[in-house]
Phi, psi and omega in degrees: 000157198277153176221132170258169167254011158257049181220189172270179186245093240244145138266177193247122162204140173193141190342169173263167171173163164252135221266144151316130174321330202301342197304295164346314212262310162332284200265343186284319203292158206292320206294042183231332245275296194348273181343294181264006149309334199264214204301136008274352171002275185310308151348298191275357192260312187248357164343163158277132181297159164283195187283143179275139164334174144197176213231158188218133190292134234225171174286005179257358195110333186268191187283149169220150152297142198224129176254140191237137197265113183243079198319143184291130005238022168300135169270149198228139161336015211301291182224178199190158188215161165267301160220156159347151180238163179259359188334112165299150202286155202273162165316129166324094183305145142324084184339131153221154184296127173216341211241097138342136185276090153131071140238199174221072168308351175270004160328291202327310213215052188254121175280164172265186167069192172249173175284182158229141208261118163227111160328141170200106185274123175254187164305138137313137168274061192196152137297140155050191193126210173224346180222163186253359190220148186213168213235128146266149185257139172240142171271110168235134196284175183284112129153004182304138183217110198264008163254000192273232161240345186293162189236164167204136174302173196211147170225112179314190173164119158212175003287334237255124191276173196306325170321293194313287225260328160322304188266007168262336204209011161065007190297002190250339155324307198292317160278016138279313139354307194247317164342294208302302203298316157113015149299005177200161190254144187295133185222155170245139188233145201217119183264119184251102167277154163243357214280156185061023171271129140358303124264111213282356197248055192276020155068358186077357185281150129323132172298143171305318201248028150078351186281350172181135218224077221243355181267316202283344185266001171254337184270331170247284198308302200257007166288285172317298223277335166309311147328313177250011162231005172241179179246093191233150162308041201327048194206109179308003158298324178252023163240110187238153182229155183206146210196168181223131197054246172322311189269005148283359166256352174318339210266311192269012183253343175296288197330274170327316178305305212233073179288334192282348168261323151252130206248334202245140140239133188215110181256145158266121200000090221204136181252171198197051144222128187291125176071011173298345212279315195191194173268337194282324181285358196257346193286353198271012209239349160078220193236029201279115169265330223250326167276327198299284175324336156280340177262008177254112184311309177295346167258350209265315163304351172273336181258314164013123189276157196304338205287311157331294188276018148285008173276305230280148121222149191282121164277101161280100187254119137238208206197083187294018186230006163262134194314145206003013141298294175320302182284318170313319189248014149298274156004275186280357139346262195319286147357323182275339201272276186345324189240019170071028163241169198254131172206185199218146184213115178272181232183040176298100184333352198237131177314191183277133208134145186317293153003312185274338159287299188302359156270322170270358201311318231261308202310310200309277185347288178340311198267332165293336182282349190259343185273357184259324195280299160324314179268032198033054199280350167285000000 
C-alpha cells in the first residue's frame, strides 16, 4: 500500500509473481534520460569539497585519525587515512529480541547535545584520476564515547558527499533534533563522496573495464573501515544505505546485491534499472545485457534467496505523480509485494530534489528506527 505523508502510513506486502519485462521498457526509454540526468544530479557531480584533511602519526608509523569534537554540522578537518582497509565485515550474531516491536528501548539511554563531524581520506576507488584519495565524512551522535561500551547502528549515504547533501536536506541538524528528542536512537552516519572519480556518474558500480570500483569500496573498503574504528553494530541488521536520484537507485541495487551487508534501503526518488536514468548512467555497465540486469533492483529481488528476503527491507519516496519517478517507484512497489518483502513506499509532495529529502527525511528515519526494534538488534 501506498503511504502519503499527509494519511498515515502502511507496509506493503503481497503473494509472488513476477514482474514484466515490459516494466523495463516503461520506465527505461530515452526521452526520460535528458531529464533525470541534469539537476540535483549534476550538483551532486560538481560541488565544491569540504576542508582538507590532516593527519596524525600513528605508534605503528601510518596514519590514524584524529577526531577533534567539532559541534555538527559543519564539517571540520579532522582526519585522514592513506588508504583503505580490507577488513570482511564482521559475522552475523544470533538475532536475539529484547526490545517490543514499536518501543524506543534507546529512552533508556538517550543523550543530549550535538553530534560530531570527522574526515576521513581514503585510496580513491579508481585508476589515473588527478587525486589518489576521496574523502568520507563520519556522524558520531551526541553522547559517542569511542571508550565506551555502547555499541550503534550505522547508516551509509552515497554517491553524494556531505558539502552536497548538507546543504541541500539539513540532515546532520535534523539528527540531532530527533536524538536529542529520543525519536531515533544515537546513530552513526557515513557520508560517502564520488566527487573526482574519473567517470563521474558512477552508479555506486564497478566499472565494466576495472577503472573504478566503487560497490566494492562502499560495501566492503568503507564498511570493514567503520567497523573496525567505531563503536558500530557490525551486524547488517544495524546497517542501512541511502541515496537520492542516483543514489536512490545506488541504496537498493548495494541492498540487493550485498544482503549480507546491508539490511535497510532507503531511496529517494530513485530508479531500479541499472543505466534507466541516461547514457552517461547506462556506461559503468558497459554494453553487458546480463550486468545491467545484475545490477537492477527490480530484476536482482526476484533471484534475492528466501532466507534473505524476510530481512532485507525498503523505504521508498517519490512523488507519484511525477514522469518516470513516479512510475519507477510503483513499479518496484509492486515488485517488492510480488516476492514477499517488507517495504513502505511514500507517497511525497514534493518532486524529485533536495527539498523532498529535507522534508521527509525526520518521517523516514522513524521508520528505520521502527525497523531496528523489529529485527532485534536490541
Amino acid at each position: 500500500m501506498v503511504s502519503d505523508r499527509r494519511a498515515t502510513r502502511k507496509l506493503s506486502r503481497k503473494p509472488l509473481a513476477v514482474l514484466s519485462v515490459m516494466l523495463f521498457l516503461a520506465v527505461a526509454a530515452p526521452p526520460f534520460g535528458d531529464m533525470v540526468n541534469l539537476s540535483p544530479d549534476a550538483l551532486m557531480l560538481n560541488g565544491a569539497r569540504g576542508p582538507v584533511a590532516v593527519t596524525s602519526p600513528s605508534p605503528s608509523g601510518g596514519q590514524v585519525a584524529v577526531a577533534t569534537a567539532t559541534p555538527s554540522p559543519t564539517p571540520s578537518p579532522e582526519a585522514s587515512e592513506s588508504s583503505a582497509v580490507s577488513e570482511a565485515p564482521s559475522p552475523t550474531p544470533t538475532p536475539k529480541v529484547t526490545a517490543k516491536p514499536g518501543s524506543k528501548p534507546w529512552l533508556a539511554w538517550k543523550p543530549k547535545g550535538v553530534g560530531t563531524m570527522t574526515r576521513v581520506d581514503m585510496q580513491a576507488p579508481w585508476t589515473g584520476g588527478q587525486q589518489s584519495t576521496e574523502n568520507i565524512d563520519i556522524y558520531t551522535p551526541p553522547g559517542y564515547d569511542p571508550s565506551g561500551d555502547r555499541l550503534y547502528p550505522v547508516l551509509y549515504e552515497a554517491p553524494t558527499g556531505l558539502a552536497l547533501w548538507e546543504k541541500g536536506t539539513g540532515t546532520i541538524g535534523a539528527l540531532d533534533t530527533m536524538i536529542t528528542a529520543g525519536d531515533l536512537p544515537a546513530v552513526i552516519v557515513v557520508f560517502i563522496d564520488s566527487l573526482g572519480a574519473p567517470f563521474g556518474d558512477t552508479q555506486c558500480a564497478d566499472m565494466w573495464d576495472g577503472s573504478q570500483w566503487f560497490e566494492r569500496y562502499i560495501s566492503s573498503d568503507v564498511v570493514s573501515y567503520v567497523d573496525a574504528r567505531y563503536k558500530t553494530i557490525a551486524d547488517p541488521r544495524a546497517r542501512g544505505i541511502m541515496g537520492m536520484s542516483a543514489g536512490g537507485f545506488c541504496a537498493p541495487m548495494l541492498a540487493t546485491r550485498h544482503p549480507d551487508v546491508f539490511h535497510t534501503s532507503i531511496s529517494f526518488s530513485g530508479y531500479f534499472w541499472a543505466g534507466a536514468s541516461g547514457v552517461t548512467a547506462a556506461q559503468p555497465f558497459g554494453s553487458s545485457a546480463p550486468d545491467v540486469l545484475a545490477h537492477s533492483p527490480m530484476s536482482v529481488v526476484t533471484q534475492v534467496k528466501p532466507e534473505d528476503r524476510s530481512s532485507l527491507y525498503f523505504i521508498v519516496v517519490a512523488n507519484l505523480a511525477q514522469d518516470f519517478y513516479g512510475p519507477n517507484a510503483a513499479n518496484f512497489d509492486k515488485t517488492l509485494s510480488d516476492n514477499g518483502f517488507g517495504h513502505i513506499l511514500i507517497n511525497s509532495g514534493y518532486k524529485h530534489g533536495w527539498p523532498q529529502v529535507r522534508y521527509e527525511i525526520q518521517g523516514v528515519l522513524k521508520d528505520w528506527a521502527t525497523q531496528l526494534v523489529a529485527t532485534g538488534i536490541w
